[in-house]
C-alpha positions as CSV (number, residue, x, y, z in Angstrom):
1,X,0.0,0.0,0.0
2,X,1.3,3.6,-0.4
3,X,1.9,5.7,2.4
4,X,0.8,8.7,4.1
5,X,2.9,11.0,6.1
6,X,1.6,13.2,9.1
7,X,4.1,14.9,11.2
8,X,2.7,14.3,15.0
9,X,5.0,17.1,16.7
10,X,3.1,19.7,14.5
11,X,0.0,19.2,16.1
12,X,0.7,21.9,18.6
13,X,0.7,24.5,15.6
14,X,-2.2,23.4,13.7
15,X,-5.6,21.6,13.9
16,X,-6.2,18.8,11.4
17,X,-8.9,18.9,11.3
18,X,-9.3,16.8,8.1
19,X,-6.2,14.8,7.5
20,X,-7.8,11.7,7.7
21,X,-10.0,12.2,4.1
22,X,-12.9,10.3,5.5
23,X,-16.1,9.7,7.9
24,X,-15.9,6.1,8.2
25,X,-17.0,4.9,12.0
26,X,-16.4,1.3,11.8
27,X,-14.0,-1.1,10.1
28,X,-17.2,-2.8,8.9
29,X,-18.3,-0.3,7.1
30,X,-15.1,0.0,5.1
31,X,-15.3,-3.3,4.1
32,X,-18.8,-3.0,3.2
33,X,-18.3,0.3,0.8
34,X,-15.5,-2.1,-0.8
35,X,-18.4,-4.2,-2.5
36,X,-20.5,-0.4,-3.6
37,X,-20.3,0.4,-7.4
38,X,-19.3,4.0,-7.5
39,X,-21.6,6.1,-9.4
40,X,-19.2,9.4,-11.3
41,X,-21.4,11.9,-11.8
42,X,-20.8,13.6,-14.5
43,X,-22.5,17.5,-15.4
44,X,-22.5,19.6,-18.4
45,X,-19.1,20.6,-18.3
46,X,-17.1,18.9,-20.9
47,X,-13.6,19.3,-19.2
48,X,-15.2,18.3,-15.9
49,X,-16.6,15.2,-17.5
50,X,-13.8,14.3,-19.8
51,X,-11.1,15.0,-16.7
52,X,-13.1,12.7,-14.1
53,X,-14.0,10.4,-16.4
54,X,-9.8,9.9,-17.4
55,X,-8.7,9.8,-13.7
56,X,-11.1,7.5,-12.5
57,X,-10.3,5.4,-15.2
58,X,-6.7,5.5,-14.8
59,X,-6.6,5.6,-11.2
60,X,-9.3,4.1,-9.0
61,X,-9.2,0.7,-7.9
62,X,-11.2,0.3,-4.6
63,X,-14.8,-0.6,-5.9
64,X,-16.0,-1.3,-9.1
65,X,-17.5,2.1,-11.4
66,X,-19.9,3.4,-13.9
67,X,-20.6,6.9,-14.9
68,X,-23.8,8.8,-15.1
69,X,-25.2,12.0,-16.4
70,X,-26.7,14.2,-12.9
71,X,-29.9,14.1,-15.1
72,X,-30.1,10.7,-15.0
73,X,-29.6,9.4,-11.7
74,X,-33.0,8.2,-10.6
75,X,-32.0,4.8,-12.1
76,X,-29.6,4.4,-9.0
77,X,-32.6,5.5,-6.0
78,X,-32.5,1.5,-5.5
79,X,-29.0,-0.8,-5.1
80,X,-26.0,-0.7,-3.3
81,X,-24.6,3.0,-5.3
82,X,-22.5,5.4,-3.7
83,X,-21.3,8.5,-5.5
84,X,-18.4,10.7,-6.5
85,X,-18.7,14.5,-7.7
86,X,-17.4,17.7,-6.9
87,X,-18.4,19.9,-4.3
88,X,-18.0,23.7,-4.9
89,X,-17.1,26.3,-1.6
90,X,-18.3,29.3,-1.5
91,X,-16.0,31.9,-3.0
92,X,-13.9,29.6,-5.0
93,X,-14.0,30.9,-8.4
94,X,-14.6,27.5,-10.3
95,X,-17.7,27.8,-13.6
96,X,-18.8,24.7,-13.8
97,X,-22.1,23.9,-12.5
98,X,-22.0,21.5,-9.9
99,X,-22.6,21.0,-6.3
100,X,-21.5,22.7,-2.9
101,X,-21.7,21.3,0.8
102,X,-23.5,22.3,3.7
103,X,-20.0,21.8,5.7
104,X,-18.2,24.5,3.2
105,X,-15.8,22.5,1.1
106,X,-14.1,22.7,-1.8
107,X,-13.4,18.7,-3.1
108,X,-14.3,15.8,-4.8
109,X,-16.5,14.5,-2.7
110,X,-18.1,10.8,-2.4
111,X,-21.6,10.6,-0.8
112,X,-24.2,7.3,0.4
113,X,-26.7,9.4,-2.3
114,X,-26.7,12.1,-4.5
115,X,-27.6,15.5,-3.8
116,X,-27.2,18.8,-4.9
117,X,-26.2,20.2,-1.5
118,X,-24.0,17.2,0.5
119,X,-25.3,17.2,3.8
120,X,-22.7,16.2,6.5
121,X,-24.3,12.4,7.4
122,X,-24.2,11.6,4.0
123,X,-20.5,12.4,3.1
124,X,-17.8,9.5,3.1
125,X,-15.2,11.0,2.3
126,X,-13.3,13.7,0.4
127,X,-10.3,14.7,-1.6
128,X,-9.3,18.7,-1.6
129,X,-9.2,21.0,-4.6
130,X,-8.1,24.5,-5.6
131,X,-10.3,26.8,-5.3
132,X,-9.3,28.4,-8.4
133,X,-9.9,26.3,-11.4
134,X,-10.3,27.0,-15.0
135,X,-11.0,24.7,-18.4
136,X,-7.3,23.4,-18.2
137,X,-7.1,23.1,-14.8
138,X,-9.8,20.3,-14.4
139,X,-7.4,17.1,-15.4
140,X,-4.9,17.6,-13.0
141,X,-7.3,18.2,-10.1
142,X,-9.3,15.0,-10.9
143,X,-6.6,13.0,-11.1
144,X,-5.5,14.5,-7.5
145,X,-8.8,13.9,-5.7
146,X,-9.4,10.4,-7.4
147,X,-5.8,9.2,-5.8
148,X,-6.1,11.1,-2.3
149,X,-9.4,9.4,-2.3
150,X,-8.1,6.4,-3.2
151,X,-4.9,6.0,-1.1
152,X,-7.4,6.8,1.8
153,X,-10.0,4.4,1.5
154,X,-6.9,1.7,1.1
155,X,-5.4,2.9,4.3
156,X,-8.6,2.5,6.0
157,X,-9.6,-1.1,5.0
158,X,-6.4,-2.3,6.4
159,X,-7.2,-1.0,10.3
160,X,-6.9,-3.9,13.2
161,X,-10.5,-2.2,14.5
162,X,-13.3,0.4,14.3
163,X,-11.1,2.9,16.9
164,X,-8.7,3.0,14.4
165,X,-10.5,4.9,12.2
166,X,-10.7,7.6,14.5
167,X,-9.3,10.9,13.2
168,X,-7.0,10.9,16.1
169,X,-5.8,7.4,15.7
170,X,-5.8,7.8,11.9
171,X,-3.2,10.6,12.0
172,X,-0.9,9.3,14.0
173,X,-1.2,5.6,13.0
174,X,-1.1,5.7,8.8
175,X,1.9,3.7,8.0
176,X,4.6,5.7,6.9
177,X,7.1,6.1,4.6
178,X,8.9,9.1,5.8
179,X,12.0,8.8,3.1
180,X,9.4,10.1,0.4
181,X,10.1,13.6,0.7
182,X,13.5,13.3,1.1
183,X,15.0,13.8,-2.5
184,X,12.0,15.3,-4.0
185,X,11.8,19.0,-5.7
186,X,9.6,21.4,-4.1
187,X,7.5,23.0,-6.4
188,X,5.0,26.3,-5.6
189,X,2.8,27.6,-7.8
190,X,3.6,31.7,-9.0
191,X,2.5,33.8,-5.9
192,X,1.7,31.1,-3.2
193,X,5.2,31.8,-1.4
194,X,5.0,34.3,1.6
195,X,8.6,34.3,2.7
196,X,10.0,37.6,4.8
197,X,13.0,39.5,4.8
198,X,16.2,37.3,3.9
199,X,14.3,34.2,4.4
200,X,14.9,31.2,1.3
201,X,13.0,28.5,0.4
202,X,15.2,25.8,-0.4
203,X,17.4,26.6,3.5
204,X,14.1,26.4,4.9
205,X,13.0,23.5,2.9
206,X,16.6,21.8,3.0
207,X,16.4,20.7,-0.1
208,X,15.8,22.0,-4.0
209,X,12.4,24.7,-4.4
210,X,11.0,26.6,-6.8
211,X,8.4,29.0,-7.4
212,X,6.7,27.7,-11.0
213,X,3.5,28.7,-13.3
214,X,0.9,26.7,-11.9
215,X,1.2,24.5,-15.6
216,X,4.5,23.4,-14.6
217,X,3.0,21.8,-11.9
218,X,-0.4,20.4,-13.8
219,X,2.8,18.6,-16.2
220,X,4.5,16.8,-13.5
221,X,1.0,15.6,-12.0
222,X,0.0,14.6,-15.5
223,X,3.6,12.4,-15.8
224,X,3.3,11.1,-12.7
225,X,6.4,12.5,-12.2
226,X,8.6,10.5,-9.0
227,X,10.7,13.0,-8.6
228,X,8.3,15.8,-7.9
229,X,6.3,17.4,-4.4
230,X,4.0,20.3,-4.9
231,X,2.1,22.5,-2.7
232,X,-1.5,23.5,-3.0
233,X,-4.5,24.7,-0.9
234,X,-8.4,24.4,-0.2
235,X,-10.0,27.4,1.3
236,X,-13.3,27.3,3.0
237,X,-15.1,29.2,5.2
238,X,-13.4,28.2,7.9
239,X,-10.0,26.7,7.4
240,X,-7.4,27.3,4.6
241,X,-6.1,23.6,4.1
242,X,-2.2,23.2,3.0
243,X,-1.2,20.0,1.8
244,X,1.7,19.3,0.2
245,X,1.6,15.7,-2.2
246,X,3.9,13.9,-4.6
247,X,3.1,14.3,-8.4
248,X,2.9,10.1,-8.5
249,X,-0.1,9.4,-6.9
250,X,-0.7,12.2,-4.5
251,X,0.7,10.4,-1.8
252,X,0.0,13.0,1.3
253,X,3.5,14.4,2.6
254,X,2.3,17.5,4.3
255,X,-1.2,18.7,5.4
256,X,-1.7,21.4,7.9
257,X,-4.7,23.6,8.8
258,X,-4.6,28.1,9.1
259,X,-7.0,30.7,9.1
260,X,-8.6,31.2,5.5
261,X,-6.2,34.3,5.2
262,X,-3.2,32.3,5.5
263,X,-3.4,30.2,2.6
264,X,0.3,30.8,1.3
265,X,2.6,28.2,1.7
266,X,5.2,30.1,4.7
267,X,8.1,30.0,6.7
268,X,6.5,27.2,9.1
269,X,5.5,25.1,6.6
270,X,9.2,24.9,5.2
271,X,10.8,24.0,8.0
272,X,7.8,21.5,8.8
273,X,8.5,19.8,5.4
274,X,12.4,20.2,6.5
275,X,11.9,19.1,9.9
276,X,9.8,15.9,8.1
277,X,13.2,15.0,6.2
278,X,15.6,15.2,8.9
279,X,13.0,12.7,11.0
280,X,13.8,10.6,8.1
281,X,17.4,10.6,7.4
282,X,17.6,10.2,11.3
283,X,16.2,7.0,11.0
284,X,17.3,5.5,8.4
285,X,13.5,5.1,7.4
286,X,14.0,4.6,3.6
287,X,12.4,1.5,1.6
């Protein structure tokens, strides 16, 4: 299985609020969603469509799939469906017509049934998107929520019991692979780095970062690209997610919680990426 890294000692600076990517109570029901055909619901938007459709193709593996039109899911009111389709936050600057949350979110979100607005008892779990996305953008962002979704859901099948799936227990317990980051490029999308004074990204970082046009990072993503990190963020109304993930298949190096007008990756979040690194060469953690 691929591997998720939290950083535990960072809990005193931020809330996570969400690492875990999921509602799952019980191991049982992990196991049970296994045997669920996923529904993709698809909407007018052709890039939206075309983009989910190729991701989910390419990339899911936990249940088996079919894809549907919004228009015409009444053929799925009856049988063991769930369903995956993006959920729109308020404020994010994003075209397509699709569907927001009552819990403010901006993500690809999979639900027990379909509706319009995801109420919070019928979300399963998530996988956070930009907030700004264009035509273009839409592959790159699919193919990012389908994998966090995906890595998720196989780290969850595999806990020893139902506690385990607690958000506490989920944080601190995902198996690890904390060599992952070590030799990877940092890359941050054109205007996301808030740095002061003589402060540098790659000391912070300890390693090799750069500031790129947000395409640079939508071609390493569409290589799955092994050498490659990237940092992004989800706004809502009431957090500003960070995350930080690998450009072959989104495996979760970083994720940290701020106030929605602290959505720039920062000094802190360096040196939290750094501090990641040196936990790893330390001990000798490498596969």
């Amino acid at each position: 299985m691929k591997k998720i890294i939290l950083l535990s000692t960072f809990l005193l600076a931020y809330t996570f609020s969400f690492a875990q990517f999921g509602n799952f109570k019980k191991k049982e029901e992990v196991e049970k969603f296994k045997d669920t055909r996923l529904v993709v619901v698809l909407f007018e938007d052709s890039a939206y469509s075309a983009s989910i459709i190729a991701a989910v193709e390419r990339y899911w593996s936990f249940t088996g799939f079919e894809f549907a039109q919004d228009n015409e899911l009444a053929n799925y009111k009856k049988g063991d469906y769930a369903f995956l389709y993006f959920s729109k936050s308020k404020g994010s600057k994003i075209k397509a017509k699709v569907c927001s949350s009552e819990e403010d979110m901006n993500a690809f979100v999979i639900t027990k049934k379909f509706s319009r607005r995801v109420q919070p008892d019928n979300l399963l779990a998530y996988g956070f998107c930009s907030n700004k996305i264009d035509t273009g953008d839409w592959a790159a962002e699919a193919t990012r929520a389908v994998q966090l979704l995906n890595n998720y859901l196989n780290a969850a099948i595999q806990v020893e019991k139902s506690s385990d799936l607690s958000s506490s227990k989920m944080m601190s317990d995902y198996p690890s692979d904390k060599s992952q980051l070590v030799d990877k490029k940092l890359l941050i999308e054109e205007k996301q780095l808030d740095l002061k004074g003589k402060e540098d990204a790659m000391t912070l970082y300890d390693g090799d970062a750069e500031e790129v046009d947000v395409e640079e990072i939508q071609k390493v993503i569409k290589w799955q690209d092994n050498g490659f990190a990237y940092f992004y963020y989800s706004k809502d109304e009431k957090f500003c997610n960070k995350l930080v993930v690998s450009a072959a298949n989104s495996e979760l190096m970083y994720f940290a919680n701020s106030s929605p007008a602290n959505c720039k990756c920062n000094a802190k979040d360096l040196k939290a990426l750094k501090m990641i690194k040196d936990k790893a060469i330390k001990g000798g953690n490498r596969d």
